[in-house]
SERO-4910 file (N, C-alpha, C, O; in steps of 0.05 Angstrom, whole numbers):
BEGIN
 pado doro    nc1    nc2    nc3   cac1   cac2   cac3    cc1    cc2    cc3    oc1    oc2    oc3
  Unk    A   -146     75    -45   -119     65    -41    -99     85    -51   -106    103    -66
  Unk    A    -74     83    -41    -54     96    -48    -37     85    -67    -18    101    -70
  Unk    A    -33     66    -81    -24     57    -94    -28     69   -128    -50     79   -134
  Unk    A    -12     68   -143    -10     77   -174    -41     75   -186    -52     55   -176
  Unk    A    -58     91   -206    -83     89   -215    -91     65   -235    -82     62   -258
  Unk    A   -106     53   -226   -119     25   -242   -136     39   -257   -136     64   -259
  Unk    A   -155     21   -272   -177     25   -285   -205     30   -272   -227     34   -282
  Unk    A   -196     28   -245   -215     31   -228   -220     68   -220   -239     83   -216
  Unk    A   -198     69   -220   -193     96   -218   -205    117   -245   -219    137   -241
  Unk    A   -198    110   -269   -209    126   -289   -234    142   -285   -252    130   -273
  Unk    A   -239    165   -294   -256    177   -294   -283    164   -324   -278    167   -348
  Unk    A   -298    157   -317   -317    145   -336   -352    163   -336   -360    175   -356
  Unk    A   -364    161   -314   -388    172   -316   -392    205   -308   -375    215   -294
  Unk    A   -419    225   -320   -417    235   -315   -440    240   -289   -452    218   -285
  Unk    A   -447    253   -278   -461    260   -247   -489    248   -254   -498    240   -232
  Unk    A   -504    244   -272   -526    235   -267   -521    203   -279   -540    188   -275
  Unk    A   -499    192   -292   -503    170   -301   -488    154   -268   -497    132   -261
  Unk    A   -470    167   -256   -458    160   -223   -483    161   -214   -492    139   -207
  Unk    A   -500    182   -210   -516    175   -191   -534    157   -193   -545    146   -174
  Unk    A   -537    152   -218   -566    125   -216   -544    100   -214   -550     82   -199
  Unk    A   -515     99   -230   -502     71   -210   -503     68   -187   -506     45   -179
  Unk    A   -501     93   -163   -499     94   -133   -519     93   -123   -518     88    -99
  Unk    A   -547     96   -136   -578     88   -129   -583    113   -112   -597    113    -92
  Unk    A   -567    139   -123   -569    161   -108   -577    195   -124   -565    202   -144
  Unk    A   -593    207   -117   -603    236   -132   -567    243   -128   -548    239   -111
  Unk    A   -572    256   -156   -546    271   -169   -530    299   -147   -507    307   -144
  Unk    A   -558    310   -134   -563    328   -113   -535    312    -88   -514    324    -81
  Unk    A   -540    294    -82   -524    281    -63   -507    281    -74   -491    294    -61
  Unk    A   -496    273    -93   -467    281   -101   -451    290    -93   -432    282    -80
  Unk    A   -467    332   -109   -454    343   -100   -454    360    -70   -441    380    -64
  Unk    A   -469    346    -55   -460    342    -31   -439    342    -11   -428    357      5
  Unk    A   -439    312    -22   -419    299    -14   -395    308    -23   -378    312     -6
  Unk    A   -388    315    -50   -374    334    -62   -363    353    -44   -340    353    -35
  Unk    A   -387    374    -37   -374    403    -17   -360    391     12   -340    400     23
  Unk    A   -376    368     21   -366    353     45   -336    341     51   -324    334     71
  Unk    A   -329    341     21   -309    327     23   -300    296     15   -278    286     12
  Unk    A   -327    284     13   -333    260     17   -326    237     -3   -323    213      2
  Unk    A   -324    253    -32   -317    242    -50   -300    263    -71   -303    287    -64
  Unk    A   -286    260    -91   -277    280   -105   -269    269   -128   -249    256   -130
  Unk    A   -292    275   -155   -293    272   -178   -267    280   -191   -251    294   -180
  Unk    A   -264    268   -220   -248    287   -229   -263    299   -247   -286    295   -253
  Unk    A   -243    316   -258   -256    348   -287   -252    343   -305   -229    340   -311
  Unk    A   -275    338   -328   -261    339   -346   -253    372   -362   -259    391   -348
  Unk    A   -243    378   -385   -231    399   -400   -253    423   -392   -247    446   -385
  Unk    A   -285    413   -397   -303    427   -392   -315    430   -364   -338    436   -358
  Unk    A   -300    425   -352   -306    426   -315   -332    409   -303   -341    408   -280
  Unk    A   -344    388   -339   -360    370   -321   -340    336   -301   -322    320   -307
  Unk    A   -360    344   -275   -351    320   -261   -353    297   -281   -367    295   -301
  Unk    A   -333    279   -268   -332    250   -279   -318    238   -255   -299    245   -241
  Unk    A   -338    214   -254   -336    187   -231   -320    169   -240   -312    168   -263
  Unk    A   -313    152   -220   -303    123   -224   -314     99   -224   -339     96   -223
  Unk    A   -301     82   -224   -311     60   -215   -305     67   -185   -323     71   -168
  Unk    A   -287     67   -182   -283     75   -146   -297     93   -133   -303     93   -109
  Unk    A   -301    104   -143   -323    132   -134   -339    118   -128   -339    109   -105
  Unk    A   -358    112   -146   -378     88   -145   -380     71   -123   -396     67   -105
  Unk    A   -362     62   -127   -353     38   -100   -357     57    -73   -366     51    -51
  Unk    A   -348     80    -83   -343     97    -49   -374    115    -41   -382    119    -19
  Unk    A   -383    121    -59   -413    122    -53   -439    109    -54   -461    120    -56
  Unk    A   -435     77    -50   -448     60    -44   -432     58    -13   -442     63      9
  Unk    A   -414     51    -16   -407     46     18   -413     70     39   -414     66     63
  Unk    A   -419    100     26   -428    123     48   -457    123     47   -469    135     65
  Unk    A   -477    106     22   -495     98     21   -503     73     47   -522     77     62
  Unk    A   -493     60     47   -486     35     62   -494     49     95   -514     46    109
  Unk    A   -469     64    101   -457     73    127   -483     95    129   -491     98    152
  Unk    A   -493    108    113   -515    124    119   -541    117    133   -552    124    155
  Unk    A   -549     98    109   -577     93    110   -574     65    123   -587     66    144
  Unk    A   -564     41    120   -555     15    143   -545     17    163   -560      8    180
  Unk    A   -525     26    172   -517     29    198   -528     58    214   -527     58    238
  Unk    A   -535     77    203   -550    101    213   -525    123    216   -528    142    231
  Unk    A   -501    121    202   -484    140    214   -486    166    198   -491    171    174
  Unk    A   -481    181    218   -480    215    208   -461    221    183   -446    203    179
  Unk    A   -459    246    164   -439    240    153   -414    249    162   -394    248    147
  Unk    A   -414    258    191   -386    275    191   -376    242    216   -359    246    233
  Unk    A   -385    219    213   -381    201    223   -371    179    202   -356    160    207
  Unk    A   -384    187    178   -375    172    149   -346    188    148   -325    175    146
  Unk    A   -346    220    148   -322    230    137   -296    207    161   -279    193    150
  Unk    A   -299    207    186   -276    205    203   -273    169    192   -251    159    189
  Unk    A   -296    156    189   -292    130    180   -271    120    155   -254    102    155
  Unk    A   -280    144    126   -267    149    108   -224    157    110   -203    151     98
  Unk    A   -233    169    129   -207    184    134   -192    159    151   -170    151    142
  Unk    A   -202    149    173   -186    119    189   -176    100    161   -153     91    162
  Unk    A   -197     93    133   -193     71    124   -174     90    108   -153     78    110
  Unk    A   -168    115     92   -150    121     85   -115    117     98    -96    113     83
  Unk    A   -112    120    120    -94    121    140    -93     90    138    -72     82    128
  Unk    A   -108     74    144   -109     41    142    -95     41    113    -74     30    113
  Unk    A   -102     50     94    -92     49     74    -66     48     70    -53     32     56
  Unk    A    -56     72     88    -32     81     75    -18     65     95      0     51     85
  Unk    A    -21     64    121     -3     40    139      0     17    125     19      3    131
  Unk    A    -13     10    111    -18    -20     95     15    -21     77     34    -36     81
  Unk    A     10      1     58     31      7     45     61     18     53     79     11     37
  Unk    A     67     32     75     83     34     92     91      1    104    113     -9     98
  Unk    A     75    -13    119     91    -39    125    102    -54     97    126    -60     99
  Unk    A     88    -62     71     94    -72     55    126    -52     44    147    -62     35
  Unk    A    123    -37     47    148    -17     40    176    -29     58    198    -34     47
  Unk    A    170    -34     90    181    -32    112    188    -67    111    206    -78    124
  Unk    A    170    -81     93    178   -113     89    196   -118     74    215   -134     79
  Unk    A    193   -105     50    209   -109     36    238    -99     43    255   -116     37
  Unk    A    247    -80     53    266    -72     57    281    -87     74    305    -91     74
  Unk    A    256    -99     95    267   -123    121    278   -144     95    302   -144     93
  Unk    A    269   -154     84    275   -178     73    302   -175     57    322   -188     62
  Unk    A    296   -148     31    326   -139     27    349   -140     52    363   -161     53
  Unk    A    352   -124     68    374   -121     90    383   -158     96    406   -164     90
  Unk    A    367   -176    105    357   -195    113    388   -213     99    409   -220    109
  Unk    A    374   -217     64    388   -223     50    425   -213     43    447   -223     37
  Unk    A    414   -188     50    448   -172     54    454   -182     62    470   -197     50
  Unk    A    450   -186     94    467   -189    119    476   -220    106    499   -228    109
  Unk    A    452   -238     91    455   -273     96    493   -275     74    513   -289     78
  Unk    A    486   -250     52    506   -257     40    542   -243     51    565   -248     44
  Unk    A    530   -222     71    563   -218     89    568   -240    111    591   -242    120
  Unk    A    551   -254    118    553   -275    136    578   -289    123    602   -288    127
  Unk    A    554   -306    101    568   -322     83    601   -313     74    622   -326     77
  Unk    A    599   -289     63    632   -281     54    654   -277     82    679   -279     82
  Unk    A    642   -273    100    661   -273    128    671   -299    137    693   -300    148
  Unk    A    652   -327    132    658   -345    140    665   -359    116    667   -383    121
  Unk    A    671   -352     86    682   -364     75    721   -342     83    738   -353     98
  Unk    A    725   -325     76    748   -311     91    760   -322    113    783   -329    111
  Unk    A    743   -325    140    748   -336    163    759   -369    164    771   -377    184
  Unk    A    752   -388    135    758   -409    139    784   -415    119    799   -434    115
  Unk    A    780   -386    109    814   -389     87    833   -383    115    853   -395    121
  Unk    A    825   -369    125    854   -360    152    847   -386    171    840   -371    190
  Unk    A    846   -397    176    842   -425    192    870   -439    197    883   -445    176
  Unk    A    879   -444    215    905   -461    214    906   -480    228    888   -476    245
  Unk    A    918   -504    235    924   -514    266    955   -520    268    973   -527    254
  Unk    A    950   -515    294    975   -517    311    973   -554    317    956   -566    329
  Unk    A    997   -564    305   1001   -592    320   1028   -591    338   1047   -576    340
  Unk    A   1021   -611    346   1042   -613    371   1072   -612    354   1080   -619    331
  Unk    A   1086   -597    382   1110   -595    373   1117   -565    359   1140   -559    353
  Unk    A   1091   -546    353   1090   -521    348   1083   -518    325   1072   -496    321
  Unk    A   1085   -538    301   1089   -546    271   1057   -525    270   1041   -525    288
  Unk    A   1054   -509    246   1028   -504    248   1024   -503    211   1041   -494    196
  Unk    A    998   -514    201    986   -521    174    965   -507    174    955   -495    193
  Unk    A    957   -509    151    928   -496    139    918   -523    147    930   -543    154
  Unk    A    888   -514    146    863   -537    132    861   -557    106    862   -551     82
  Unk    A    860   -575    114    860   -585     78    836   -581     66    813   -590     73
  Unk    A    843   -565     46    822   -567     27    810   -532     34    786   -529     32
  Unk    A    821   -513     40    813   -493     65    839   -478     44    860   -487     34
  Unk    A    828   -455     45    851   -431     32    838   -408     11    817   -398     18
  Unk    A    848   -401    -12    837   -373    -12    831   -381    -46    821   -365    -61
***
């Protein structure tokens, strides 16, 4: 996701303690690593460290590998759609809110035009005589 880093995000394991969570040789990793496929972070001493999300994300190329039979440069384009899914996700929520702001704008120039519009209100009675509204003014 694109959104600000959770706890999910933190860097916690290092490559062999990830790989026995992902039920995967450490070898595949870094793999997937050069592929693109996943991207650890460093710590000070340039060892990898996983996530929970990592995790999450190499069970699901686990998943798409070995269950559904896909290649990995078929995992990468899959990866890359749900990223983009991702970020459209957040783009409309962006694009809602702002509808809803404007929305509310407009409800409250409505409102101040037709309170304005009903202070200038007059009628004409017969004979030319012309009055405000009762109860109608500024």
């Amino acid at each position: 996701m694109i959104r600000g880093r959770s706890s999910r995000d933190r860097p916690l394991y290092m490559i062999s303690v990830a790989a026995e969570l992902a039920g995967m040789h450490p070898q595949t990793l870094r793999i997937y690593e050069r592929k693109e496929l996943i991207q650890p972070k460093r710590s000070a001493g340039n060892t990898r460290l996983y996530s929970d999300a990592d995790i999450e994300r190499l069970r699901l190329i686990q998943q798409l590998t070995q269950e559904e039979g896909i290649n990995l440069a078929g995992v990468e384009r899959i990866m890359e759609l749900q990223n983009e899914l991702d970020r459209m996700r957040v783009e409309i929520e962006r694009w809602r809110d702002h509808a809803e702001e404007m929305q509310h704008r407009l409800a409250r120039e409505v409102e101040s035009v037709r309170r304005e519009y009903r202070a200038e209100i007059v009628v004409v009675q017969p004979g030319g005589l012309m009055r405000r509204e009762p109860g109608e003014g500024r």
